[in-house]
N, C-alpha and C positions, 0 to 999 in steps of 0.2 A: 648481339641481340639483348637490349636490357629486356628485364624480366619487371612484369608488371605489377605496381605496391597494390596490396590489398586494399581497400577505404575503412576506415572504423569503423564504420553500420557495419562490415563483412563480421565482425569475431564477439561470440558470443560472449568473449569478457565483457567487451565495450556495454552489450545492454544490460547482463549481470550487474556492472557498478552503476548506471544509470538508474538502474531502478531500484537499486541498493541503497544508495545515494539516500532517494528520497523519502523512501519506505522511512530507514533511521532517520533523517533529519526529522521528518513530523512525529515520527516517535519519540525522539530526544525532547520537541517543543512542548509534547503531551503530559509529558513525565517531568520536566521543570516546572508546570503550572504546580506541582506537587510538591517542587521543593527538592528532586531527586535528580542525579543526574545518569546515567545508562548504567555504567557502574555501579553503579550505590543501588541501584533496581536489579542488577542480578546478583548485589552479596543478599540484600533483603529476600528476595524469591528463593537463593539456594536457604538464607538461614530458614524462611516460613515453613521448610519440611524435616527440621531437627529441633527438638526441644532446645538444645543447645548444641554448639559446633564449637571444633580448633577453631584458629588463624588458619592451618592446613586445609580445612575443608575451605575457604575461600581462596586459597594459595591454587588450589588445586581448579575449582569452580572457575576464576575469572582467570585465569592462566597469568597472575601477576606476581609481581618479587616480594617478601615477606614486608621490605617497607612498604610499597606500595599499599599492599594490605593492611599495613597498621595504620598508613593516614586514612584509608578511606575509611576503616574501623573509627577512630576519631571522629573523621567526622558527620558519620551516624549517632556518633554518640551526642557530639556538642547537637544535633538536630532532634536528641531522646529517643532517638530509631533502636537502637542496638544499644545494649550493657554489657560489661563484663562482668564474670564472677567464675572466683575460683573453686577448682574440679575438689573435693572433698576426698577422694582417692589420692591427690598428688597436688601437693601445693604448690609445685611448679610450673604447675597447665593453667593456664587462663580459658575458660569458655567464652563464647558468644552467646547471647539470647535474645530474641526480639524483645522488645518493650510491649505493652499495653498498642503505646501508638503504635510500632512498626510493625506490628500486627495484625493491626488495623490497617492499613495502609495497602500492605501487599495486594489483597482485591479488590483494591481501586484500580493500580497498577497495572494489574491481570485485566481488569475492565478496557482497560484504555489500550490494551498490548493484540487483545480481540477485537476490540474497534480497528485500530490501525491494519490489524488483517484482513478485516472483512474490507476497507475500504480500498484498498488495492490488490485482492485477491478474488474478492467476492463474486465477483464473476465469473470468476473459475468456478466450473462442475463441481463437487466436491471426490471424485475422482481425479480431475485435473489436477486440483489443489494434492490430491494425494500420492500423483504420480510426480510432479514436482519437488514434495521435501523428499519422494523417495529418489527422486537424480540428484539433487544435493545432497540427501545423506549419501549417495555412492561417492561422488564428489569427494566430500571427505574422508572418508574409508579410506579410497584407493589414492588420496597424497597422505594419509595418516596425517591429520589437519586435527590440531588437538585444541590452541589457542579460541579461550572463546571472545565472540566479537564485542566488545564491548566501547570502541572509542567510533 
């Protein structure tokens, strides 16, 4: 007796990336009108809530390898988003700091990250909407899912 394949419509991965998919693509398109690309939007949003940060607190934030971090640190910089300057306690420590601009910037960012919600969520209750990032925070919990999504 063969046993009968399931269809992709049946598993809830299949519409998870489908709407996944599209949520980020138009978010990614929003966010390059600025000149930013997903990455470079969540070192700027983690940096917007420290005066200044390690390379660690982005090592850690975007779940990437120290070089990775150092080009995308680069290239905030060549964009005058992000500076470095050294820690006055240890001259071995490099900081991060936003700039004037990349300080500016973040609440655009933020602007267009609520838009991109409201326009594919917004029709959710806001119960709804709250009962959903509570099954995806379980989600992640329960595989200890640590990597944040950034590509």
């Amino acid at each position: 007796m063969q046993k009968t394949t399931s269809p992709l419509e049946a598993h809830l991965g299949y519409w998870m990336r489908f709407v996944s998919n599209r949520v980020s693509d138009e978010f990614q398109s929003a966010i390059e009108t600025c000149g930013v690309s997903l990455s470079e939007w969540v070192a700027l949003r983690t940096l917007y809530d420290h005066d200044s940060a390690s390379h660690g607190t982005l090592i850690e934030a975007l779940g990437m390898t120290k070089g990775a971090v150092s080009k995308l640190v680069a290239r905030l910089e060549e964009k005058a988003l992000v500076a470095r300057e050294g820690d006055e306690g240890d001259a071995r420590v490099v900081l991060l700091r936003l700039t004037d601009a990349g300080r500016a910037l973040v609440p655009r960012l933020a602007d267009l990250a609520d838009a991109n919600d409201r326009k594919f969520f917004g029709h959710l209750s806001a119960a709804q909407q709250a009962d959903l990032r509570r099954l995806f925070e379980e989600i992640v919990r329960l595989h200890a899912l640590s990597e944040v999504p950034v590509r």
